[in-house]
C-alpha positions as CSV (number, residue, x, y, z in Angstrom):
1,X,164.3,-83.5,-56.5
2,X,167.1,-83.4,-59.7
3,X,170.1,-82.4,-59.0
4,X,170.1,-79.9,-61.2
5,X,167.1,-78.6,-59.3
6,X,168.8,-78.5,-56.3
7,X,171.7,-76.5,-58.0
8,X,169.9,-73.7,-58.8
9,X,168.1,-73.2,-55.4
10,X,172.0,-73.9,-54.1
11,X,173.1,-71.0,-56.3
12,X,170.1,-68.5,-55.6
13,X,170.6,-68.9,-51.8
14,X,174.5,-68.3,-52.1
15,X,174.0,-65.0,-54.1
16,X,171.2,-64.3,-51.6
17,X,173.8,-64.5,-48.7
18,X,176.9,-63.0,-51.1
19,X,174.4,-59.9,-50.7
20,X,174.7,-59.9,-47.1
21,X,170.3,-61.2,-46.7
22,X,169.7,-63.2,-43.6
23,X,167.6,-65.4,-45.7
24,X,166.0,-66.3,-49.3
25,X,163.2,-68.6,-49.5
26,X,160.5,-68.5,-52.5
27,X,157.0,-70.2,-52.9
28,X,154.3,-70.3,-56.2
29,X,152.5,-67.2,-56.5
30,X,148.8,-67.7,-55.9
31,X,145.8,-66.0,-53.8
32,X,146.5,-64.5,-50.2
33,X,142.5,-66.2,-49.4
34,X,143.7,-66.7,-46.0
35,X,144.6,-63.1,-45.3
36,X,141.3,-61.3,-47.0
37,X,139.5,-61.7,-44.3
38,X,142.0,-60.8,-41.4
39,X,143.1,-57.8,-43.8
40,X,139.5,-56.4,-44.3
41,X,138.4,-56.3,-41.0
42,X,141.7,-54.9,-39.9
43,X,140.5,-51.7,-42.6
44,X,137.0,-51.8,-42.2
45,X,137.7,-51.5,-38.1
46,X,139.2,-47.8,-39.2
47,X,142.7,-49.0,-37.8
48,X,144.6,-47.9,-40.6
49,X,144.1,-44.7,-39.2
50,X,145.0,-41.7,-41.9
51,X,147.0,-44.4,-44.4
52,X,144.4,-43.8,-47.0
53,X,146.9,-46.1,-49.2
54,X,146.4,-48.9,-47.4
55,X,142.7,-49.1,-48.3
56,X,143.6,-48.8,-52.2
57,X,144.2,-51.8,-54.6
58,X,143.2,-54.4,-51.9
59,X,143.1,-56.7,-55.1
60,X,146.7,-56.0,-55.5
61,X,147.5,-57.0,-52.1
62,X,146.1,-60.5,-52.6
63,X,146.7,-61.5,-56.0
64,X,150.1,-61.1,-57.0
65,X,149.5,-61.5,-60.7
66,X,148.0,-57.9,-60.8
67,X,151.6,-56.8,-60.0
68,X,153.3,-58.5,-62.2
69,X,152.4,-59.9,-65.7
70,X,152.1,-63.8,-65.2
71,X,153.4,-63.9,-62.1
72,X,154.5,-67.3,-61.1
73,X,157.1,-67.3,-58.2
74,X,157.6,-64.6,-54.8
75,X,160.8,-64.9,-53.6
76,X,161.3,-63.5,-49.9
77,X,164.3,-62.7,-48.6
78,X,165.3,-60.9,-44.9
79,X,167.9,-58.1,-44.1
80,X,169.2,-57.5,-40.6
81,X,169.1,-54.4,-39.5
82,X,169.8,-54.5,-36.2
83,X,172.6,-52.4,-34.8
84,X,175.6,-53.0,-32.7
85,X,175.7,-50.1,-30.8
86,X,172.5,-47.4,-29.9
87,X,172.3,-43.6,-29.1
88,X,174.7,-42.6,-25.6
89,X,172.7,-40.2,-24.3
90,X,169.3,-42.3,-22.1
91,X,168.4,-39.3,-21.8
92,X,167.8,-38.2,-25.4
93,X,164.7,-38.5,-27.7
94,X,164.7,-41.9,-29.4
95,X,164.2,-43.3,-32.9
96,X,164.0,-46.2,-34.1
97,X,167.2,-48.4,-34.7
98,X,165.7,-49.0,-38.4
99,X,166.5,-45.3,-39.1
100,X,170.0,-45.0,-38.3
101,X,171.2,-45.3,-41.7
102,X,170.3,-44.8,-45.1
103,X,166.7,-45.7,-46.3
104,X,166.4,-49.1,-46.1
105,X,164.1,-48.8,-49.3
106,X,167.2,-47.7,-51.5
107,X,169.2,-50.6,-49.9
108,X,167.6,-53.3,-49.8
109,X,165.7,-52.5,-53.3
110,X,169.3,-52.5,-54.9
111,X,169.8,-56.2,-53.5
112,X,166.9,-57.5,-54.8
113,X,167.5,-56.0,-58.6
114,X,170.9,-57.5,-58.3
115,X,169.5,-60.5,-57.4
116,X,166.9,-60.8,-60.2
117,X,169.7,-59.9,-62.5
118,X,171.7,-63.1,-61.6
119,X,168.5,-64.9,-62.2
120,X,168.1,-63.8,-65.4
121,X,171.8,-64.2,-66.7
122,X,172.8,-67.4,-64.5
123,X,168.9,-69.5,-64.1
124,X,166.3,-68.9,-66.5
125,X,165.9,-65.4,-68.7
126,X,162.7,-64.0,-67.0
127,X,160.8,-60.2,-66.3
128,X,160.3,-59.6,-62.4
129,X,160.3,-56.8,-59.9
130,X,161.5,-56.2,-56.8
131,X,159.3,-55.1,-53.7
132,X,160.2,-53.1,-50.4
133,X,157.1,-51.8,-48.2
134,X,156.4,-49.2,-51.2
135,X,154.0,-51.1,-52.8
136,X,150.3,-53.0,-52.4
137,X,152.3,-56.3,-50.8
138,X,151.6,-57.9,-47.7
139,X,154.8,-58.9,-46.8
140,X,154.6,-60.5,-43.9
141,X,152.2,-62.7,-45.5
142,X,154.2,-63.5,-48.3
143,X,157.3,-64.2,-45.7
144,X,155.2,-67.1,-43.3
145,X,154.0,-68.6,-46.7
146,X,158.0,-68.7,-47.4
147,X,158.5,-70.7,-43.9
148,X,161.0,-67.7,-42.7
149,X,158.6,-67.6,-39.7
150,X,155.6,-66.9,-38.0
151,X,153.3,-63.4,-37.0
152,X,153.7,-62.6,-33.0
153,X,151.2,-61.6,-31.1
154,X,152.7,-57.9,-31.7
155,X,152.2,-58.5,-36.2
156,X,155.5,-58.5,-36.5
157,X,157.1,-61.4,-38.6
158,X,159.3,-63.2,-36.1
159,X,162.0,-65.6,-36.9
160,X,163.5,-68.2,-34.7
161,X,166.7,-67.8,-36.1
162,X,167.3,-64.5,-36.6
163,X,164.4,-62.4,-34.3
164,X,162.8,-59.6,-35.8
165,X,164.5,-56.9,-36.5
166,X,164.8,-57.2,-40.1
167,X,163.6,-55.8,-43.3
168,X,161.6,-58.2,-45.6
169,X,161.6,-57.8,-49.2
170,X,160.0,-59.8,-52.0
171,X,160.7,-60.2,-56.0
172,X,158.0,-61.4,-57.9
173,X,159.0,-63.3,-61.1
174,X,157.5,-64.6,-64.3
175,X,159.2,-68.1,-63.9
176,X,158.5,-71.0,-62.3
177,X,161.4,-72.1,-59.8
178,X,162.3,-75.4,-58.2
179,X,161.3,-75.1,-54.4
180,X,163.2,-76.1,-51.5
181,X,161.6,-78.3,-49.1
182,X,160.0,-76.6,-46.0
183,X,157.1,-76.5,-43.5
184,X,155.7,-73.4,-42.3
185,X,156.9,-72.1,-38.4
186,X,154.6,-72.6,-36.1
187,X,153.8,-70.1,-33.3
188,X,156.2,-69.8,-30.7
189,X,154.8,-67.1,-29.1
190,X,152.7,-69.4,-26.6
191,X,151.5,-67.5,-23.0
192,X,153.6,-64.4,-23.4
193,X,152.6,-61.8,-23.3
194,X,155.7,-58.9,-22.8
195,X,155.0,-57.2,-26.2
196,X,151.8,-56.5,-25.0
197,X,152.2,-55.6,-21.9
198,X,154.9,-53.7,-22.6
199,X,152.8,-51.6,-25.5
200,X,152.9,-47.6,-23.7
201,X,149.6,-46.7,-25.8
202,X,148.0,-50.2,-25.4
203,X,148.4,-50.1,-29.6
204,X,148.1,-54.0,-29.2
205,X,144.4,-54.3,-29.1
206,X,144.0,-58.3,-30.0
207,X,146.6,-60.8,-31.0
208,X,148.5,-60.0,-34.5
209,X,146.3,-56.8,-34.3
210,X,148.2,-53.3,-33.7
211,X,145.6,-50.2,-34.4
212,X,148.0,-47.8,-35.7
213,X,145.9,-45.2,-34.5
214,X,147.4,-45.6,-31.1
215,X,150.8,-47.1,-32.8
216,X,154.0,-44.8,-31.6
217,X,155.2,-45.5,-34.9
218,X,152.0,-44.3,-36.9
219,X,151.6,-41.0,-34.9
220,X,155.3,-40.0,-35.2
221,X,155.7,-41.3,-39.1
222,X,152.6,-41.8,-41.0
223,X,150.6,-39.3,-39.2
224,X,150.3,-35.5,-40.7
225,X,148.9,-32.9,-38.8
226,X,148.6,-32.8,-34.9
227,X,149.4,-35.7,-32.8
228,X,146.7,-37.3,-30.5
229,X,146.6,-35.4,-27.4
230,X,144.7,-38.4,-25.4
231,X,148.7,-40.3,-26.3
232,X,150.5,-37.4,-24.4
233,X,153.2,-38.6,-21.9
234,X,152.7,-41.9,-23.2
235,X,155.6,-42.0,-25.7
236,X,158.7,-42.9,-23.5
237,X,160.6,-40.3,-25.0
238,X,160.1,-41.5,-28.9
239,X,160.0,-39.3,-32.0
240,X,160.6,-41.5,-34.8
241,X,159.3,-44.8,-34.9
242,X,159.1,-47.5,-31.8
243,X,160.9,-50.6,-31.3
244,X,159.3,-51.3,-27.9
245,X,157.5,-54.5,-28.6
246,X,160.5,-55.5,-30.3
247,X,163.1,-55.0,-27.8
248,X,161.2,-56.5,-25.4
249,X,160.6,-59.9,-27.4
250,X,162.5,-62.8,-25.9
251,X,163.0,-64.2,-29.4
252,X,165.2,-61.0,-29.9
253,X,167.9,-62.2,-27.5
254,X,169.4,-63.9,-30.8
255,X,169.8,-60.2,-32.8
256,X,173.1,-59.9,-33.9
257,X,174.1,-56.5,-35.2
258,X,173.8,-56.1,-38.8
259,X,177.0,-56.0,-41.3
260,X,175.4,-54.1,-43.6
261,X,177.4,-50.7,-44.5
262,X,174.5,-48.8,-45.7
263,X,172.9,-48.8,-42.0
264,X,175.7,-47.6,-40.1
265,X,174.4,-44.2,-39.0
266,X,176.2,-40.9,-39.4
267,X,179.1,-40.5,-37.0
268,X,177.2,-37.9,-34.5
269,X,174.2,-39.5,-35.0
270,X,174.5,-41.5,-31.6
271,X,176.4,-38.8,-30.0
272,X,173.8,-36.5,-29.7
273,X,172.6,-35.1,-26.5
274,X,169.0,-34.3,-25.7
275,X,169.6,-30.9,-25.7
276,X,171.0,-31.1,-29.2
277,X,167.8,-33.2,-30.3
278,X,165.8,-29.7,-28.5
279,X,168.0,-27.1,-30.2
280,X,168.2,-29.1,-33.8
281,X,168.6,-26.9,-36.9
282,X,167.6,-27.5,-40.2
283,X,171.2,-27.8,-41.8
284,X,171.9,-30.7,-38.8
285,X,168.9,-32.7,-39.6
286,X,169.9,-32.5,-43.5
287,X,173.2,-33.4,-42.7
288,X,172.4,-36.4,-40.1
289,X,169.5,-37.5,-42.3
290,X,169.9,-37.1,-46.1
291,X,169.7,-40.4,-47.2
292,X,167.8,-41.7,-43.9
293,X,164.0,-42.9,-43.8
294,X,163.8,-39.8,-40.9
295,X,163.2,-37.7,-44.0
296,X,159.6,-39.1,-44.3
297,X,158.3,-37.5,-41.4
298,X,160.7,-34.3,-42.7
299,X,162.4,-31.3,-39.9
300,X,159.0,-30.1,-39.1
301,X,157.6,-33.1,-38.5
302,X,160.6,-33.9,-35.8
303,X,159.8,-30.6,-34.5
304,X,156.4,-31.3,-34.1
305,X,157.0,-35.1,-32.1
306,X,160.1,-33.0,-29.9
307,X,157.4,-30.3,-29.2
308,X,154.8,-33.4,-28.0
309,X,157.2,-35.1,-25.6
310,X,157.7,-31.5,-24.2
311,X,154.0,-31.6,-23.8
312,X,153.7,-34.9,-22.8
């Protein structure tokens, strides 16, 4: 490689990490050919559940030239999100560590433009667009193809440096890049088994295959109407999101807590008790939660998952 090659993947990386990412790798655009058929069974077998959106511009999904105009190069980069401190109260209804801040859409979408920016004024002038789980991208896919790790047995993405509780994010650019040097991470998952077995709706029906229709996550998130009553009791006290399979993941020993301003949550936002999750008003929620992902499910919503573990 030329050494002005390896200056501009040394100068990408270091504005990667100047933005506080985890990690910034990129590879060619091309065909997702290995994922069609792993993708398509996963929707033809209905486990998609209500997420009509996911069955939509399939195309899109796999060629990443329909998203961007001459498409040449993905770049994938990670954002920690994992928190140094959780909610007091054991007691209390739980959500997801992911929603403790602000949405991670917002910040991590801001990251990525910036990063493009220096692309264009400091690389190579080029069009692109940045990506954050908003749009037809299979991102996990895209992120083993960058050698930033490997799918566990639970889908997630799983580093061996870093875990898995972080956001990926991808910008997809017109220009061709020099590429760092890299193999892709093999499976270090091996005979265990904990996310699994640790799964309270058995959600984790074959390895790298969750059917959200019995995901925690799914039914208190993406799901609109009434919550599966066969699920009842089986939600260990969770009303937005699930980091079960997570948490229990020996490769998350190595989660550091994030440094990341935008996630630290709002200053009663730990504090609350479980009665004051049960006697929640609206002006609370909008104050705990106005620029938090929680708003996706909306105060009704976390009405309707509080009145299901009371059910439960």
């Amino acid at each position: 490689m030329k050494a002005g090659q390896d200056e501009i993947i040394r100068k990408i990386k270091d504005k990667a990490k100047e933005l506080g990412l985890e990690a910034c790798n990129w590879v060619p655009a091309s065909s997702l050919n290995e994922e069609k058929t792993h993708f398509e069974s996963w929707i033809s077998g209905g486990m998609h559940g209500e997420m009509g959106y996911m069955e939509r511009n399939t195309d899109k999904r796999l060629n990443p030239e329909l998203l961007v105009e001459g498409a040449k190069t993905i770049l994938v980069v990670l954002q920690n999100y994992f928190p140094e401190k959780t909610q007091d109260d054991k007691e209390a209804p739980v959500i997801s560590k992911y929603a403790y801040g602000t949405d991670y859409h917002f910040v991590l979408k801001d990251k990525l433009r910036k990063l493009l920016q220096f692309i264009q004024n400091e690389i190579n002038p080029c069009e692109g667009r940045p990506f954050v789980d908003s749009a037809p991208v299979l991102e996990r896919a895209w992120a083993k193809k960058a050698g930033l790790g490997w799918i566990g047995k639970n889908s997630n993405l799983i580093s061996v440096e870093h875990g898995s509780f972080f956001f990926i994010g991808e910008l997809i650019i017109d220009i061709e890049l020099p590429y760092d040097e890299f193999g892709l991470v093999r499976n270090h998952c091996g005979n265990c088994t904990k996310c699994v077995d640790a799964c309270p709706t058995k959600a984790i029906v074959a390895e790298r295959v969750v059917d959200a229709r019995l995901c925690i996550s799914y039914q208190t998130i993406e799901l609109r109407g009434e919550l599966d009553k066969n699920l009842g009791g089986q939600f260990e006290n969770r009303i937005f999101g699930c980091d079960i399979c997570q948490d229990v993941c020996p490769w998350n020993l190595k989660s550091v807590p994030h440094s990341e301003p935008g996630f630290e949550p709002h200053p009663k936002l730990l504090q609350l008790k479980k009665e004051d999750w049960n006697t929640m008003e609206k002006p609370l929620f909008n104050e705990l939660f106005k620029n938090s992902a929680v708003k996706r499910t909306g105060f009704k919503g976390l009405q309707r998952n509080l009145k299901f573990l009371g059910n439960g």
